[in-house]
N, C-alpha and C positions, 0 to 999 in steps of 0.2 A: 246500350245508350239509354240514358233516360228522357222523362218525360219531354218535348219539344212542343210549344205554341209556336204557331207563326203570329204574325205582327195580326192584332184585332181579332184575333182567336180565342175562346175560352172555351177550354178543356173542364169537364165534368170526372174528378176524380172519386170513385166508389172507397170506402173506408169501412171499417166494421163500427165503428161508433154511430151512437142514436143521438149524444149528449155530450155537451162541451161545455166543464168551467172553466173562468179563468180567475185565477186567485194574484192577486198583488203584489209583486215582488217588493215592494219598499213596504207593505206591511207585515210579510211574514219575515221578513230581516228585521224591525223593531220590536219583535215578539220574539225575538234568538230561536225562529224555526221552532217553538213548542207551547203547548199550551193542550193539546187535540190526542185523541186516543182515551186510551185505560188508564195508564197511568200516565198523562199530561205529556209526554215526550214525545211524540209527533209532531211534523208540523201540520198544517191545515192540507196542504197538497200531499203529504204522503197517508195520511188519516183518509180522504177521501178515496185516490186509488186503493186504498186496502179495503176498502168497502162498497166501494160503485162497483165491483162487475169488470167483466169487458168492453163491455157498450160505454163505458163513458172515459172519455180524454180530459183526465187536466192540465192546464197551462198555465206556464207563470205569464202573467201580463204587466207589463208597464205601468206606473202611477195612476192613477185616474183624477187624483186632485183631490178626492174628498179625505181619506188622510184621519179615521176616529181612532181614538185613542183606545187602546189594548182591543182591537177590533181588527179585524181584515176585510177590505174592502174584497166584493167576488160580484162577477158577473159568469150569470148564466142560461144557456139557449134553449133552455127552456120557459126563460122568462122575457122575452124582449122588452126592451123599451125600461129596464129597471136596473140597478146597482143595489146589489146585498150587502148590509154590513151584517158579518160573523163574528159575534162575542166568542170567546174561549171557550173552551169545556166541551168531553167526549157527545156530547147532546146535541150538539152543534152540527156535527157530520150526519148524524142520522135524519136532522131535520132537513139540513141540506139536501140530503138525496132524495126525503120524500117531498122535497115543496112542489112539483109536478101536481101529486096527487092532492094534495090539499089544492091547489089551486084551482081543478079540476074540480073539487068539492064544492066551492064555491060561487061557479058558475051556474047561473039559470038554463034551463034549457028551451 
């Protein structure tokens, strides 16, 4: 049998991921799923899994509203409190996975 709450109960489930995107299903379908990779033919969400690792989960997420043009909207848990727009092009994934570090860069200590 699987998991079971009872009523006002929340269950802490362990998972091997450290990091969660989630990428825009209404903007990687206006982009015909490519753009991302070596040679352009990925989409944002299979470009990322082939390059995150194990640790990291993408998901496709529902519209968010903002909607840029030849861009994918992404939101990520390593960033709270912000929305990424991701222009096109293999450059795009590798920065994507390292903006942790940069942004750790930028912090005072």
């Amino acid at each position: 049998m699987g998991i079971v709450a009872s009523d006002g109960e929340i269950l802490p489930i362990r998972v091997k991921w450290r990091r969660v995107i989630g990428v825009c299903r209404k903007c990687s379908r206006k982009l015909d799923n490519e753009g991302y990779g070596e040679q352009g033919d990925l989409s944002l969400k299979k470009a990322l899994r082939r390059d995150g690792g194990r640790y990291l989960k993408v998901i496709d997420i529902k519209c968010l509203g903002i909607c840029p043009k030849r861009g994918i909207t992404v939101i990520d848990s390593e960033r709270p409190g912000e929305v990424l727009v991701a222009g096109q092009g293999d450059e795009v994934v590798a920065r994507l996975l390292a903006l942790p570090m940069e942004l750790a860069a930028t912090i005072d200590p």
